[in-house]
C-alpha positions as CSV (number, residue, x, y, z in Angstrom):
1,X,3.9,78.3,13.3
2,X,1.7,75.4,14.9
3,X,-1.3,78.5,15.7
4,X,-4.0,78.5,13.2
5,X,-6.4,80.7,14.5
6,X,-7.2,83.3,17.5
7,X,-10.7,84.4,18.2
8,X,-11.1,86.9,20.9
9,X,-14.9,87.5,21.8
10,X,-15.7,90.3,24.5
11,X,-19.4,89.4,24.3
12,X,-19.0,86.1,26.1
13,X,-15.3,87.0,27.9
14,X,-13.2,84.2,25.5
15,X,-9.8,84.0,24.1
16,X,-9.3,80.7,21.9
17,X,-6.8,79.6,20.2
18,X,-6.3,76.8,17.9
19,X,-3.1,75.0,16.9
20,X,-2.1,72.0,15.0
21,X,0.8,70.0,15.8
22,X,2.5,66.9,13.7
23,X,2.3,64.3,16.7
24,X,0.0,62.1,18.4
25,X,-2.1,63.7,21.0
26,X,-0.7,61.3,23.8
27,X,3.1,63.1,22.9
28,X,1.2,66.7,23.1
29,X,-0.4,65.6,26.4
30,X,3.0,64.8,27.5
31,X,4.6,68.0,27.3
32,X,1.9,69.6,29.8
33,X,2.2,66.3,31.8
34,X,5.5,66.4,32.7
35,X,7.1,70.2,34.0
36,X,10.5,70.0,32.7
37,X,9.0,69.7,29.3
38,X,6.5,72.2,29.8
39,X,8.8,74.8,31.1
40,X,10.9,74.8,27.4
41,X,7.2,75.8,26.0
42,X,5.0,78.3,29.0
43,X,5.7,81.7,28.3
44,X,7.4,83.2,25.2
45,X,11.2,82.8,24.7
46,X,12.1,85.5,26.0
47,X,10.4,84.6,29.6
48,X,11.3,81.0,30.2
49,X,9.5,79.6,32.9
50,X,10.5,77.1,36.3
51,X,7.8,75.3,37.3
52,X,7.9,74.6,41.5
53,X,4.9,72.6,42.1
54,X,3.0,70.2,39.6
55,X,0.0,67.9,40.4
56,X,-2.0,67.6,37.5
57,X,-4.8,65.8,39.3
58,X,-8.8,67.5,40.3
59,X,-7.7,69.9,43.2
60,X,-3.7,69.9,42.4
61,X,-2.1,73.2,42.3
62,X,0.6,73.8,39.6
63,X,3.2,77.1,40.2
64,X,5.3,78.6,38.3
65,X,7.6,81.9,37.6
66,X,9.0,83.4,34.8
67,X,12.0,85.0,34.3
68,X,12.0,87.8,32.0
69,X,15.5,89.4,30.3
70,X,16.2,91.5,33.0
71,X,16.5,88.6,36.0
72,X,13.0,90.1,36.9
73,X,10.5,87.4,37.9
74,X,6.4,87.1,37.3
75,X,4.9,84.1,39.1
76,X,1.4,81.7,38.3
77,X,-0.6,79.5,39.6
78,X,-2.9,77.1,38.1
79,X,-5.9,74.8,40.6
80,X,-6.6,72.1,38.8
81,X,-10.3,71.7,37.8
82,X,-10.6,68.4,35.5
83,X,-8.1,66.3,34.0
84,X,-9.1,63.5,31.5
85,X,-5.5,62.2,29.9
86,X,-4.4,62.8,27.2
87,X,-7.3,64.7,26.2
88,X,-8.6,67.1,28.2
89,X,-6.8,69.8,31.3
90,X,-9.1,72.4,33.0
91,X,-7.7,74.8,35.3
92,X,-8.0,78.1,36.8
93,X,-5.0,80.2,35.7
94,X,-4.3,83.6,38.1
95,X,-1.0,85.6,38.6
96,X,0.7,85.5,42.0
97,X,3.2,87.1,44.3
98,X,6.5,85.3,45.0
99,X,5.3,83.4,47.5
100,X,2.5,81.9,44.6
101,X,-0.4,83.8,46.8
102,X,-2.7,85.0,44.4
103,X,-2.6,88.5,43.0
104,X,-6.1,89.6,43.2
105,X,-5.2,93.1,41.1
106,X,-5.0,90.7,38.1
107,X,-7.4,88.3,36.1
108,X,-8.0,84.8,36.6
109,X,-9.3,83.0,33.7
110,X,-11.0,79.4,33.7
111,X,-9.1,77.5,31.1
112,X,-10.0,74.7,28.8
113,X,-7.6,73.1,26.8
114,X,-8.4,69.8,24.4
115,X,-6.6,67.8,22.4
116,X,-8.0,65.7,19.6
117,X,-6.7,63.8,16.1
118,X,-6.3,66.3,13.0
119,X,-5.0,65.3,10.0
120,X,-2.5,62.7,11.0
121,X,-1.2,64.6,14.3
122,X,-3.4,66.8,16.9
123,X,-5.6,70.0,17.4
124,X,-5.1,71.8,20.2
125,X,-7.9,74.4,21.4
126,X,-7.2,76.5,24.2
127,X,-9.9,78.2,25.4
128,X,-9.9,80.9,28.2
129,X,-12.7,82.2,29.6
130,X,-12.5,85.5,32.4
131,X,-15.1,86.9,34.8
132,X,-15.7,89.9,32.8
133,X,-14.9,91.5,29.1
134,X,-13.1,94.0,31.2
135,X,-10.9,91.1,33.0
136,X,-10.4,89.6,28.8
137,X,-9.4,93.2,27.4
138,X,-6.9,93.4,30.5
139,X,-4.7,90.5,29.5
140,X,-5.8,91.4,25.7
141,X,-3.5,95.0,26.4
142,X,-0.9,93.0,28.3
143,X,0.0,91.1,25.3
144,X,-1.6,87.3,26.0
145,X,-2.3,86.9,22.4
146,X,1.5,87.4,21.3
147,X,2.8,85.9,24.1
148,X,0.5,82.9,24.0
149,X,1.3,82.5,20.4
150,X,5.0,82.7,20.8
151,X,5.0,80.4,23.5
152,X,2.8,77.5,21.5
153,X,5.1,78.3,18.1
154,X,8.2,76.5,20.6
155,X,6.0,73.4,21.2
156,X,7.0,72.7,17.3
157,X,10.4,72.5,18.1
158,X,9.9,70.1,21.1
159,X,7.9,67.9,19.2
160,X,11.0,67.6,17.3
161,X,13.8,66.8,19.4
């Protein structure tokens, strides 16, 4: 399991998580570069995900769904913030309805995610920050942290084919 550590901090609204993977970071950057690579490893196993739209540049919009065992479907959006490849990818990550319109009755958290040299291969922190600690215990109760964590543990396994 590539996830080394979780810290979830109410006091200023963060969920990070840290993983190490055996690769280079430009082969890491890749999988969140291209969609068809990324939708083998967004969302945990069980909820494999079909990205529609992908622009990974300052102002793009990415969507997504997921489909969970039952057929049903949860949608996401991310609007691109910052991009600095292979390195860095900011983004504001909300739910959505089907039509990808946001779902204001749900969180939207500012994300950060940085990849750097560890060790031979690359560190991944993903950090995501929400409006409020409210907003943070919210997706806490959902299950981000398991899901999150299941859902980088497949990166591994891409990496190796």
């Amino acid at each position: 399991m590539p996830v080394t550590d979780v810290r979830k901090n109410l006091d200023d609204r963060t969920l990070t998580i840290v993983a190490d993977f055996a690769a280079p970071v430009q082969r890491v950057w890749e999988i969140y570069a291209d969609p068809r690579q990324l939708e083998k490893v967004w969302g945990p196993p069980e909820y494999p995900a079909t990205f529609v739209e992908h622009d990974l540049t300052p102002g793009g919009r990415v969507t997504y769904f997921m489909t969970g065992p039952e057929g049903e479907k949860f949608a996401g959006y991310w609007e691109i913030v910052a991009v600095d490849e292979p390195t860095r990818l900011s983004f504001l990550d909300g739910f959505a309805d089907e039509k990808f319109n946001p779902n204001t009755d749900l969180p939207v958290s500012r994300n950060d995610y940085t990849f750097v040299e560890h060790d031979g291969g690359t560190r991944a922190t993903y950090v995501s920050t929400y409006e409020s600690a409210d907003a943070l215990q919210q997706v806490l109760d959902m299950g981000v942290v398991e899901g999150a964590s299941s859902a980088i543990g497949q990166i591994d396994e891409l990496l190796a084919s």
